[in-house]
Backbone and ligand atoms as CSV (ligand in chain L), in Angstrom:
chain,resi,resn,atom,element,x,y,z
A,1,UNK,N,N,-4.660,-3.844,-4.047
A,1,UNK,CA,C,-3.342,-3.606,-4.587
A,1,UNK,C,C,-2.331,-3.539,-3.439
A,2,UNK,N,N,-1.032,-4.487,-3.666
A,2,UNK,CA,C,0.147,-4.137,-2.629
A,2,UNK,C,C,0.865,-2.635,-2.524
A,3,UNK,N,N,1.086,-2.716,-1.100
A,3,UNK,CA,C,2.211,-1.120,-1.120
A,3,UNK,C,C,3.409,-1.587,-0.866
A,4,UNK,N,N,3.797,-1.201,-1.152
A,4,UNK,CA,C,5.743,-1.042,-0.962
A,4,UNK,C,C,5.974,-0.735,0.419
A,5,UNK,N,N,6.672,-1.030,0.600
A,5,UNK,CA,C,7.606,-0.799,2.240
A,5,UNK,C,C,9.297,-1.049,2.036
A,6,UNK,N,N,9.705,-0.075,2.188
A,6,UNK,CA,C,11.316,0.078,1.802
A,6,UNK,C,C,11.584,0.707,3.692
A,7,UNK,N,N,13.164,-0.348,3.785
A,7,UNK,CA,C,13.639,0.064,5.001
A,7,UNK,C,C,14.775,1.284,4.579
A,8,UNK,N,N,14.784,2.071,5.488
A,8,UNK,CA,C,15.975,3.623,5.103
A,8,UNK,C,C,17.327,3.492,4.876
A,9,UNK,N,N,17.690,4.128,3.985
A,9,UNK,CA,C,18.943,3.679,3.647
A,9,UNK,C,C,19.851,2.438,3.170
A,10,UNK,N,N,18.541,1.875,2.608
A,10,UNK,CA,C,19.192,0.845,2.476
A,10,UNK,C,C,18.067,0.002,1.104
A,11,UNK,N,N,18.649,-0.945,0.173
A,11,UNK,CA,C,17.651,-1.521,-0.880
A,11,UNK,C,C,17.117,-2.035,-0.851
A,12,UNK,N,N,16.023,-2.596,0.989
A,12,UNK,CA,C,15.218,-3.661,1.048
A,12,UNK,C,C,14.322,-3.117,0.722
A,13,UNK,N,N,13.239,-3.487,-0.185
A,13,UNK,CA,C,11.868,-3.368,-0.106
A,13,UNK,C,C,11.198,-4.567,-0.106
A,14,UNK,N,N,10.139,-4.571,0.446
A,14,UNK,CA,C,8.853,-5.772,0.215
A,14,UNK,C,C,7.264,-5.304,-0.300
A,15,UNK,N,N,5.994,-5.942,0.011
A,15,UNK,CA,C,5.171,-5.565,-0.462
A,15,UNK,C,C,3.877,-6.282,1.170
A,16,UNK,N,N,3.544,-5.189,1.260
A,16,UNK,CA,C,1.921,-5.655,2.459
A,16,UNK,C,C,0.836,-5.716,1.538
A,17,UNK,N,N,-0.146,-6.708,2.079
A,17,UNK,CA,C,-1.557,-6.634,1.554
A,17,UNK,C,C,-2.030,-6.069,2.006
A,18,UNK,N,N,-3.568,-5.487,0.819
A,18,UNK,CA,C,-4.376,-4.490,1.591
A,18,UNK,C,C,-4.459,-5.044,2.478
A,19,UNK,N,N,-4.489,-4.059,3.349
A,19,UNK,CA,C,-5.293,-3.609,5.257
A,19,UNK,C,C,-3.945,-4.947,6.287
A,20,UNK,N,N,-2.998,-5.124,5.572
A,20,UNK,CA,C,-2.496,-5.697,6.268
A,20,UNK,C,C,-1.028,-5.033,7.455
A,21,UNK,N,N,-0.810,-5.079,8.555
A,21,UNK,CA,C,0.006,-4.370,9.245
A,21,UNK,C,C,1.847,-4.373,8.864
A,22,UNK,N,N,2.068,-3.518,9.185
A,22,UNK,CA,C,3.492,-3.151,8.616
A,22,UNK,C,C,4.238,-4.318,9.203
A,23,UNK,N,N,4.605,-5.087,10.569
A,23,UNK,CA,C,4.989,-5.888,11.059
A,23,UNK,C,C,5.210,-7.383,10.375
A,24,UNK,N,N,3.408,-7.472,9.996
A,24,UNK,CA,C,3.837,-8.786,9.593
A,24,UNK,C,C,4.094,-8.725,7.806
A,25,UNK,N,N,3.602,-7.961,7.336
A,25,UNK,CA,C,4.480,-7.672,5.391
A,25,UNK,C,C,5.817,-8.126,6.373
A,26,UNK,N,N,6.281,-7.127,7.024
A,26,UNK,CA,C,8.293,-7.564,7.092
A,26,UNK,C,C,8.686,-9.110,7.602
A,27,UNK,N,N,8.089,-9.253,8.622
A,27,UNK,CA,C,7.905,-10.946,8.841
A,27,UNK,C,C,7.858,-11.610,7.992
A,28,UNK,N,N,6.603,-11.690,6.846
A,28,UNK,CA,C,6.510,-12.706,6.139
A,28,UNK,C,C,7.480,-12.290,4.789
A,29,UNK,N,N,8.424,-11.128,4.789
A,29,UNK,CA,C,9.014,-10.919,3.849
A,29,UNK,C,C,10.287,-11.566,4.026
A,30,UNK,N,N,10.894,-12.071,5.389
A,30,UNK,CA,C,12.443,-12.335,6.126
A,30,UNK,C,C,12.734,-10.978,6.347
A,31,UNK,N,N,11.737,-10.284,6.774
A,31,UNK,CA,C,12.706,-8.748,7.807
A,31,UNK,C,C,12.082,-8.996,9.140
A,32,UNK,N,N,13.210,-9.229,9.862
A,32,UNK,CA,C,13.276,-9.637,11.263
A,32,UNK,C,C,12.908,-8.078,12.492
A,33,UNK,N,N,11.866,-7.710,12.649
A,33,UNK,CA,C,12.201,-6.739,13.241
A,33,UNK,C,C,11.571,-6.937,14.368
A,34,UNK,N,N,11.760,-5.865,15.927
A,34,UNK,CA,C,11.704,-6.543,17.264
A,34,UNK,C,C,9.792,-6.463,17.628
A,35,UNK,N,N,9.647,-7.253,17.819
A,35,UNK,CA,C,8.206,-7.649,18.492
A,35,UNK,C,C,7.854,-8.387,19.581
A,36,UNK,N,N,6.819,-8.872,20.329
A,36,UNK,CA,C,6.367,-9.636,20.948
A,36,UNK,C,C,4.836,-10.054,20.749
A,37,UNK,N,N,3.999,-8.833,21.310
A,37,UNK,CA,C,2.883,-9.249,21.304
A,37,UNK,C,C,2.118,-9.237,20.376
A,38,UNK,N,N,2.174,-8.022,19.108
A,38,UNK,CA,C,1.836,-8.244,17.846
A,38,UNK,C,C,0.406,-7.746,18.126
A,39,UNK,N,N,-0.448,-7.327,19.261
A,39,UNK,CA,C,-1.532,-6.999,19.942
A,39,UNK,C,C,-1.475,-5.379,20.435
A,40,UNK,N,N,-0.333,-4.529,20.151
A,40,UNK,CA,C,-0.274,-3.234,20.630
A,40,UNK,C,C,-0.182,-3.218,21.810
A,41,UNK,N,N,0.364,-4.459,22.651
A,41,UNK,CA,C,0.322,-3.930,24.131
A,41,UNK,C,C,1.782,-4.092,24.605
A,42,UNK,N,N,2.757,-4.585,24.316
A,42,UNK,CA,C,3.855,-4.439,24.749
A,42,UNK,C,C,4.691,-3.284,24.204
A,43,UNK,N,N,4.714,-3.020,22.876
A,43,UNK,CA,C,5.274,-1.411,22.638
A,43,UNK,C,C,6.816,-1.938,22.091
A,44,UNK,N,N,6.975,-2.859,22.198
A,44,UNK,CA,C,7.991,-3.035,21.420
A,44,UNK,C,C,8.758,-2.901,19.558
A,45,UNK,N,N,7.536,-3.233,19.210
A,45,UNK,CA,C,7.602,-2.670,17.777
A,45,UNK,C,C,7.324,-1.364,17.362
A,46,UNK,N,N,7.772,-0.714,18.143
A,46,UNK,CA,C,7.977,0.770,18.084
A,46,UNK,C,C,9.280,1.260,16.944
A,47,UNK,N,N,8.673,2.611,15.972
A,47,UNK,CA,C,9.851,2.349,14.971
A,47,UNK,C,C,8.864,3.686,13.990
A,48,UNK,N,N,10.016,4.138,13.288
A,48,UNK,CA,C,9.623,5.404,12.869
A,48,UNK,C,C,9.347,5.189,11.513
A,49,UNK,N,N,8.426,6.240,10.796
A,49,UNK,CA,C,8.185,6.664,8.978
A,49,UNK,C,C,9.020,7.109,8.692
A,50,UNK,N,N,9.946,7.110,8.076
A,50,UNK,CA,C,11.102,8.051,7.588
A,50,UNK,C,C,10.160,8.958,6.612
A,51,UNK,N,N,9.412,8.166,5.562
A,51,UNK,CA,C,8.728,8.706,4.616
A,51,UNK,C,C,6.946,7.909,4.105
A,52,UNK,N,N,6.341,8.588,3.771
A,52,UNK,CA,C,4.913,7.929,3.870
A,52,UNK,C,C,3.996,8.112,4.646
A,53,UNK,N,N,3.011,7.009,4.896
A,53,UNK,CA,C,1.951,7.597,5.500
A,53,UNK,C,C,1.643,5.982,5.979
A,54,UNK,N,N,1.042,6.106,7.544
A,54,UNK,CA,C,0.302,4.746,7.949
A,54,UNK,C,C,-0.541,5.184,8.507
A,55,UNK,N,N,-1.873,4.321,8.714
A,55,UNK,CA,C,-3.103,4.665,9.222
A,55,UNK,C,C,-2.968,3.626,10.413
A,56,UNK,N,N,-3.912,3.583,11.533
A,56,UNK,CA,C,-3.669,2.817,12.761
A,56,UNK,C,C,-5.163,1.277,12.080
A,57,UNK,N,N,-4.845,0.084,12.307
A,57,UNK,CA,C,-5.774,-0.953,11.931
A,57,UNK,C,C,-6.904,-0.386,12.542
A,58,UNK,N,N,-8.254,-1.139,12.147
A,58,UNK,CA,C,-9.464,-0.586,12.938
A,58,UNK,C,C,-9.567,-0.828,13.984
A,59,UNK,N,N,-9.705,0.012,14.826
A,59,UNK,CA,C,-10.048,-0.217,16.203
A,59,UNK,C,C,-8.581,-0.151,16.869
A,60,UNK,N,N,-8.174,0.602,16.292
A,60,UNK,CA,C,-6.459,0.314,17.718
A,60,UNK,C,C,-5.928,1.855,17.267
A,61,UNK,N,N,-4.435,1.968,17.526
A,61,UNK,CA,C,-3.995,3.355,18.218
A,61,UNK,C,C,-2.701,3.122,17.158
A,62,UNK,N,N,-2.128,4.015,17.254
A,62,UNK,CA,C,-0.678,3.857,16.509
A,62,UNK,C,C,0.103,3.713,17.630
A,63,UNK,N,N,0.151,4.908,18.532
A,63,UNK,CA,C,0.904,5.441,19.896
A,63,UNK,C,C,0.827,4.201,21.021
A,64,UNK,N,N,2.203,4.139,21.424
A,64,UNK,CA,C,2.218,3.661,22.909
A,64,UNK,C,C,3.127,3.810,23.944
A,65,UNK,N,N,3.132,4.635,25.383
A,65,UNK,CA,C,3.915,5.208,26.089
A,65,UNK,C,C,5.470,4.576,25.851
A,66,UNK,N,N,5.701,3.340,25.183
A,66,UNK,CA,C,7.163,3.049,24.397
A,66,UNK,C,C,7.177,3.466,23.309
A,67,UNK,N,N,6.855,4.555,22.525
A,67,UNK,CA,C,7.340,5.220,21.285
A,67,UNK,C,C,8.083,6.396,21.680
A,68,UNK,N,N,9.116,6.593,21.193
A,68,UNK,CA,C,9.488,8.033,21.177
A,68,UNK,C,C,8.902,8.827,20.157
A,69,UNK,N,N,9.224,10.231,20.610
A,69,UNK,CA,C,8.292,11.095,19.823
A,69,UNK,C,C,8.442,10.735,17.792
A,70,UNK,N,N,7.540,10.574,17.305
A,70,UNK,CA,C,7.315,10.444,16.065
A,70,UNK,C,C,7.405,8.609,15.771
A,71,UNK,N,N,7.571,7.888,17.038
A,71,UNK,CA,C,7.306,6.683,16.401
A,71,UNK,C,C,6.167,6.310,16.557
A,72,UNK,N,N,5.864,5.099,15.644
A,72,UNK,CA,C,4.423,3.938,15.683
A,72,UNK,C,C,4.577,3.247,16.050
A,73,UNK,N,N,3.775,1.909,16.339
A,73,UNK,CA,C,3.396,0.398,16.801
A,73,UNK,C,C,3.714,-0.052,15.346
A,74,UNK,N,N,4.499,-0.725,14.708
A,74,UNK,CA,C,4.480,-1.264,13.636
A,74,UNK,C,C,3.570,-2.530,13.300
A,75,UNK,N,N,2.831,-3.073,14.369
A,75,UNK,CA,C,1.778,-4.198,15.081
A,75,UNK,C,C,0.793,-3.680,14.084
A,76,UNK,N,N,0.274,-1.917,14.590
A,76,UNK,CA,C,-0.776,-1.586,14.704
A,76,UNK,C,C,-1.134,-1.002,13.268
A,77,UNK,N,N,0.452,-0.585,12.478
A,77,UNK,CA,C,-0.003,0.386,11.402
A,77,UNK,C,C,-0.357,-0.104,9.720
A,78,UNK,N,N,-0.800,0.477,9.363
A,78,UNK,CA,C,-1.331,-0.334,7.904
A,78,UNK,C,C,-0.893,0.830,7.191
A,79,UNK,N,N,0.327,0.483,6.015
A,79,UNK,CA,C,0.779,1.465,5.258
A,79,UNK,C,C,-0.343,1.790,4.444
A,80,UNK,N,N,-0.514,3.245,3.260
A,80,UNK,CA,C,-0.921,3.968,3.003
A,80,UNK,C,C,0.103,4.437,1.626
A,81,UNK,N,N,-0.408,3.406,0.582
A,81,UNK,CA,C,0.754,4.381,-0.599
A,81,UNK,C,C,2.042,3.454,-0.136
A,82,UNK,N,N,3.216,3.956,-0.474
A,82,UNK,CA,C,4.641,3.524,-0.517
A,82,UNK,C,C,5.084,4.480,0.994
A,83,UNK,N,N,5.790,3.501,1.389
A,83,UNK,CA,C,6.220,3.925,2.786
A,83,UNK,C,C,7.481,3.788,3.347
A,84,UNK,N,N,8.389,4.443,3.573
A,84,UNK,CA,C,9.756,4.248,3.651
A,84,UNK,C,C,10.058,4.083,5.538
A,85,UNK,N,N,10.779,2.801,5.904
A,85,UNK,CA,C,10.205,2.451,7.656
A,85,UNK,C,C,11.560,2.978,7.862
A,86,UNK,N,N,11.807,3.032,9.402
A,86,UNK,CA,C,13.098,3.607,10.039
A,86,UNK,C,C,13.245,2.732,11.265
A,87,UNK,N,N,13.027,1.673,10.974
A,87,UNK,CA,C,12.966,1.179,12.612
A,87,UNK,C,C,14.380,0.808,13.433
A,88,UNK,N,N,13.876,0.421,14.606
A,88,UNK,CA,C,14.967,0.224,15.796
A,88,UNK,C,C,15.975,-0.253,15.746
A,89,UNK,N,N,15.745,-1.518,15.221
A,89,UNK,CA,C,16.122,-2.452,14.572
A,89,UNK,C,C,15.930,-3.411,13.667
A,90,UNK,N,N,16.633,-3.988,12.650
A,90,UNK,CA,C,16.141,-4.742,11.825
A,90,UNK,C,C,17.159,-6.170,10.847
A,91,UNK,N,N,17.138,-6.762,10.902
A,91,UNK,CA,C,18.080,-7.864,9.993
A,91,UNK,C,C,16.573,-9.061,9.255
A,92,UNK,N,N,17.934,-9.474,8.290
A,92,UNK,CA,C,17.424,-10.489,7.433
A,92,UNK,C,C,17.414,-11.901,8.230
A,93,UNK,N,N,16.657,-12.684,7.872
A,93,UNK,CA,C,16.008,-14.072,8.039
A,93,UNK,C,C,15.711,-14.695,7.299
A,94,UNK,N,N,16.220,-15.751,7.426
A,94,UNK,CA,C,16.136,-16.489,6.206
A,94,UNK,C,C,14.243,-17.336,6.507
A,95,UNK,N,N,13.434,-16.832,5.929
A,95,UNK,CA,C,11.766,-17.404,5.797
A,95,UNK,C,C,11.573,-18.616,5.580
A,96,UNK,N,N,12.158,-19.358,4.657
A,96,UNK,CA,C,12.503,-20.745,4.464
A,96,UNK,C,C,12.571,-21.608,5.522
A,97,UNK,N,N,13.608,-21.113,6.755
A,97,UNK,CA,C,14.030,-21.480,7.808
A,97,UNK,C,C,12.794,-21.469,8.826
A,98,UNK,N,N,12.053,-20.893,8.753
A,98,UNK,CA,C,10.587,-20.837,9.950
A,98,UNK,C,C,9.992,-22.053,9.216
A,99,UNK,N,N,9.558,-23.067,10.288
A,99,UNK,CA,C,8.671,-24.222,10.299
A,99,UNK,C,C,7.833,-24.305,10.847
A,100,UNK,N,N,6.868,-24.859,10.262
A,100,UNK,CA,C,5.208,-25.300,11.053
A,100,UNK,C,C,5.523,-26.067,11.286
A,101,UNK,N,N,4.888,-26.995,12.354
A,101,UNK,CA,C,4.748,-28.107,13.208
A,101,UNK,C,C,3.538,-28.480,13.585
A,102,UNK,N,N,2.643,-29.521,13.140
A,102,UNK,CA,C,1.387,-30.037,13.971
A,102,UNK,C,C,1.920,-30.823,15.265
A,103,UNK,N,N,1.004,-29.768,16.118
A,103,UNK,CA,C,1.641,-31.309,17.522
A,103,UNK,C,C,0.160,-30.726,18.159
A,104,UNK,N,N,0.161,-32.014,19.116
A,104,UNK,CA,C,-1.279,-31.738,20.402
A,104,UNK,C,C,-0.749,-31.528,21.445
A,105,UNK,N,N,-1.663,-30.824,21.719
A,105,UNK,CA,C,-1.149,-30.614,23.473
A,105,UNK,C,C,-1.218,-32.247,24.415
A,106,UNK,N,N,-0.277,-32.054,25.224
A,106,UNK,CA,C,-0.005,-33.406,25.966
A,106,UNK,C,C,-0.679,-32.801,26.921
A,107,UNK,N,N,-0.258,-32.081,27.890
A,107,UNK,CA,C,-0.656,-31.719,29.192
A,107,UNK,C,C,-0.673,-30.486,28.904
A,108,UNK,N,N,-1.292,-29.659,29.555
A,108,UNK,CA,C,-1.891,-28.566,30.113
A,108,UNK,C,C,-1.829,-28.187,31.353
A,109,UNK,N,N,-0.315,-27.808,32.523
A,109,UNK,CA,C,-0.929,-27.356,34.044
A,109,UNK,C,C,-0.764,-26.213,34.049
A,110,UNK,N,N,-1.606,-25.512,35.198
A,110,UNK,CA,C,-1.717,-24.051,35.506
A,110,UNK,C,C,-0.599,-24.102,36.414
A,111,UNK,N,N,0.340,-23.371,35.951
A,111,UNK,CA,C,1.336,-22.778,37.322
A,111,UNK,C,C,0.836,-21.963,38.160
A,112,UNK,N,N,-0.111,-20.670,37.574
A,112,UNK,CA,C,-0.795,-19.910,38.218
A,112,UNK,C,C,-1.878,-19.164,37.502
A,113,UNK,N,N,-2.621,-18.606,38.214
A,113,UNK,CA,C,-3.916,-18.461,37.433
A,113,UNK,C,C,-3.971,-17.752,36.273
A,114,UNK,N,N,-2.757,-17.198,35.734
A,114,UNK,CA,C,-2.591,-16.710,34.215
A,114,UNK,C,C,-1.417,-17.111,33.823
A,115,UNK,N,N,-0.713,-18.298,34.000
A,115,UNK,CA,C,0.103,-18.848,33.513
A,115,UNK,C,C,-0.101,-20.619,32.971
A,116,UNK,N,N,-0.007,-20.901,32.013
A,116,UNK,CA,C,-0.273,-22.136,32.043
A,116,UNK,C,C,1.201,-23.005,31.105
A,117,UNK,N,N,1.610,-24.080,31.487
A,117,UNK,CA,C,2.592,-24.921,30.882
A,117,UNK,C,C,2.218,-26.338,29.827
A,118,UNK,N,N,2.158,-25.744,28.588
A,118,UNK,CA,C,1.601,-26.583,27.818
A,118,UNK,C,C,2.936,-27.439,27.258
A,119,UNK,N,N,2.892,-28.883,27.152
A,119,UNK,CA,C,3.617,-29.754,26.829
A,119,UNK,C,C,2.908,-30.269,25.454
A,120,UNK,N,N,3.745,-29.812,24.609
A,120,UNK,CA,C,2.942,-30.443,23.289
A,120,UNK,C,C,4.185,-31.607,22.776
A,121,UNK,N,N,3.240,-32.537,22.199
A,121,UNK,CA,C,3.569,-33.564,21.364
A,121,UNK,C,C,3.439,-33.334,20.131
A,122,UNK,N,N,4.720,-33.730,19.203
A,122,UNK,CA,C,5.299,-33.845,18.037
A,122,UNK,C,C,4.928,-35.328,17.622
A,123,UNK,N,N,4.196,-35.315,16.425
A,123,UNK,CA,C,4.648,-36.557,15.543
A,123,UNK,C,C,5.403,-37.256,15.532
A,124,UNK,N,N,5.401,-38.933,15.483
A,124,UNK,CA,C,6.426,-39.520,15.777
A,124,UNK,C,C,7.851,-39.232,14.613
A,125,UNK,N,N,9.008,-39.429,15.219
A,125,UNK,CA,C,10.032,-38.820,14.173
A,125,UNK,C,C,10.178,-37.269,13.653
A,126,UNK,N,N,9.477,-36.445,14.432
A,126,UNK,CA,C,9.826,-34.700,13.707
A,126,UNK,C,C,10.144,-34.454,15.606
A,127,UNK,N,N,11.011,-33.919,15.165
A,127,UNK,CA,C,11.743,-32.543,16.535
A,127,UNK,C,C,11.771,-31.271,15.931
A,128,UNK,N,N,11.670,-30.779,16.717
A,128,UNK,CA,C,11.851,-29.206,16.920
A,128,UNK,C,C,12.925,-29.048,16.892
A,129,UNK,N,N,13.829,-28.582,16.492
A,129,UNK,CA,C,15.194,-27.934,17.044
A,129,UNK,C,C,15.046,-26.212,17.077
A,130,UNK,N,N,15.752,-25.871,18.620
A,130,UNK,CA,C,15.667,-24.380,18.873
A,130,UNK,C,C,17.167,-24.251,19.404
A,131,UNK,N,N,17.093,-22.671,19.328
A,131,UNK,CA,C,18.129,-22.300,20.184
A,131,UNK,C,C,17.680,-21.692,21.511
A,132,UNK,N,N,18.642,-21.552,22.496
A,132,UNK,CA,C,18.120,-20.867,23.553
A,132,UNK,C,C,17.609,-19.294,23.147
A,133,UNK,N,N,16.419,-19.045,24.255
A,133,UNK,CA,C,15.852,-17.855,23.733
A,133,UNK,C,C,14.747,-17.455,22.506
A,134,UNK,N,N,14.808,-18.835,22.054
A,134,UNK,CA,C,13.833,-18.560,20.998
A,134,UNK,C,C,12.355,-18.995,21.271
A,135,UNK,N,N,11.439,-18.791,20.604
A,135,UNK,CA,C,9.777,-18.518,21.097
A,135,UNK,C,C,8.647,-19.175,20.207
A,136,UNK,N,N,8.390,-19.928,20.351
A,136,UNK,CA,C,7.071,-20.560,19.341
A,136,UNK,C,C,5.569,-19.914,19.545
A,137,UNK,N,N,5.245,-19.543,18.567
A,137,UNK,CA,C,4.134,-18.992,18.014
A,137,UNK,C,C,3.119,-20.330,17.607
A,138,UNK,N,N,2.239,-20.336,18.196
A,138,UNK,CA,C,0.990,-20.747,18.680
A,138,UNK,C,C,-0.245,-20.808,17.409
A,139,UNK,N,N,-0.556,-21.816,16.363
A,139,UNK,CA,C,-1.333,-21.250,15.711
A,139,UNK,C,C,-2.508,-22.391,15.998
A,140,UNK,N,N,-4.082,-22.285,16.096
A,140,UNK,CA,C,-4.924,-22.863,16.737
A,140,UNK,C,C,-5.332,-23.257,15.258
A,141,UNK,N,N,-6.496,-24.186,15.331
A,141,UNK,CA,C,-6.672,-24.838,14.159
A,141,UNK,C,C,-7.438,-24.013,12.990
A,142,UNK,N,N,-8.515,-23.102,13.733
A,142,UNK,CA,C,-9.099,-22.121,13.252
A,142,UNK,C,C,-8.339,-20.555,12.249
A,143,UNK,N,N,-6.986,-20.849,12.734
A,143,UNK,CA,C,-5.881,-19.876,12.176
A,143,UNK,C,C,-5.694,-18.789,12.803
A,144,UNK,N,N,-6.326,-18.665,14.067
A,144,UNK,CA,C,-5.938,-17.801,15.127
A,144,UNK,C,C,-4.680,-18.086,15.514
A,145,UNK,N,N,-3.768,-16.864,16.299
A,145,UNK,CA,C,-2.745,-17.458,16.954
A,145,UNK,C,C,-2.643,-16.804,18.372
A,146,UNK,N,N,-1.763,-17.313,19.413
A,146,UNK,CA,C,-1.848,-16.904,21.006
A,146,UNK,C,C,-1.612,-15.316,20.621
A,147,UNK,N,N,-1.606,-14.738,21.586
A,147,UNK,CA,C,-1.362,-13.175,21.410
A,147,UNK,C,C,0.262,-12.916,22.133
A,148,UNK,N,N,0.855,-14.152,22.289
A,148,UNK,CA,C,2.001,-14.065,22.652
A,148,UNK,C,C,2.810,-14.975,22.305
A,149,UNK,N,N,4.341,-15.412,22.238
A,149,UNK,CA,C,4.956,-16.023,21.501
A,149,UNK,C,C,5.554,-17.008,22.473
A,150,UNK,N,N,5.153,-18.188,22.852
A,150,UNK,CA,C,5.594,-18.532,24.073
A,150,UNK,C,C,7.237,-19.050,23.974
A,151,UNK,N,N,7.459,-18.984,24.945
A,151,UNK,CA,C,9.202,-19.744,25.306
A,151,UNK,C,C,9.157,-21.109,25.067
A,152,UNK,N,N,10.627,-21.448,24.883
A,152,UNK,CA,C,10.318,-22.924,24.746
A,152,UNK,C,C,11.364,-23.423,25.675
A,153,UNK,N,N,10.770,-24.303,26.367
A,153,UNK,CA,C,11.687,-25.067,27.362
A,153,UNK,C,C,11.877,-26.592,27.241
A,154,UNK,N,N,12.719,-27.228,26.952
A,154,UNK,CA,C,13.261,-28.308,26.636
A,154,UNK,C,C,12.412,-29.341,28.071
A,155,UNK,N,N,11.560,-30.073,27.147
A,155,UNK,CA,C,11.389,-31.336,28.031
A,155,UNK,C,C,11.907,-31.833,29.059
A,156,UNK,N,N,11.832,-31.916,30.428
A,156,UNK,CA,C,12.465,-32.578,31.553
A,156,UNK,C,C,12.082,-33.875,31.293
A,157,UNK,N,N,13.332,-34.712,31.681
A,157,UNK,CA,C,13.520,-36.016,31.485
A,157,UNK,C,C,12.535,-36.385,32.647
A,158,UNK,N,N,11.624,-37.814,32.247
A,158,UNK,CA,C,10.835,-38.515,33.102
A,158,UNK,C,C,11.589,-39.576,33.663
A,159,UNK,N,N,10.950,-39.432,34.937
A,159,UNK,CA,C,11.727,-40.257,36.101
A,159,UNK,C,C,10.745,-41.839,35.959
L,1,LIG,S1,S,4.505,-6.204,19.023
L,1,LIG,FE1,FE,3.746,-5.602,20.928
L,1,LIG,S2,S,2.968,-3.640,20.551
L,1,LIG,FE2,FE,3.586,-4.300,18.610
């Protein structure tokens, strides 16, 4: 059965699947709220219960030295019942607007030994269009995705 998730003060609500994390219900609902790693290690989706109850996913933590006192990992937490969120920040998105893209990787170089610059290829006739600052999410064929949202940097012209 779905739970409710209502943001404070205000008439958004959506609905998470069982055992599913508070982060992505709002994601896949168009509630834009701040993340990165989606893995509990950057601390950015830090953000308070106004009302309710969340349990931490199996095997992970709620807490991370970026919460202030009484916030969670919104990554990490799996509502519990109806849950009223308070977070940092938050706006609408239009969901419609997020696109999948099949492309292959072209090249692959290591800049450095934990950095790598993947050049992927698009289908003939589909582009990407981004704005600066924005981040593509990585999904592997298996339906895994990177544990980070990489940058996107506009193709350098070949000489
Ligand atoms: S998004 Fe990084 S800790 Fe939640």
């Amino acid at each position: 059965m779905n739970t409710i998730l209502r943001i404070a003060d205000t008439d958004v609500a959506f609905e998470a699947a069982p055992g599913q994390d508070v982060l992505s219900a709002a994601l896949q609902a168009g509630i834009d709220l701040p993340y990165s790693c989606r893995k509990g290690v950057c601390g950015n989706c830090a953000g308070s219960i106004a009302a309710g109850q969340v349990h931490p996913l199996p095997g992970t933590t709620l807490e991370h030295p970026a919460c202030a006192p009484g916030e969670v990992l919104f990554c990490r937490a799996a509502p519990s019942g109806e849950v009223t969120l308070a977070p940092r920040h938050w706006q609408r998105v239009d969901a419609s607007a997020r696109r999948r893209l099949t492309a292959k990787v072209f090249r692959n170089t290591r800049a450095a030994p934990d950095v790598s610059i993947l050049q992927l290829r698009l289908p003939a006739g589909k582009r990407a269009k981004f704005r600066a600052g924005q981040y593509l999410q990585i999904v592997l064929p298996d339906g895994s995705s990177a544990p980070t949202p990489w940058p996107i940097r506009r193709r350098r012209a070949m000489a």
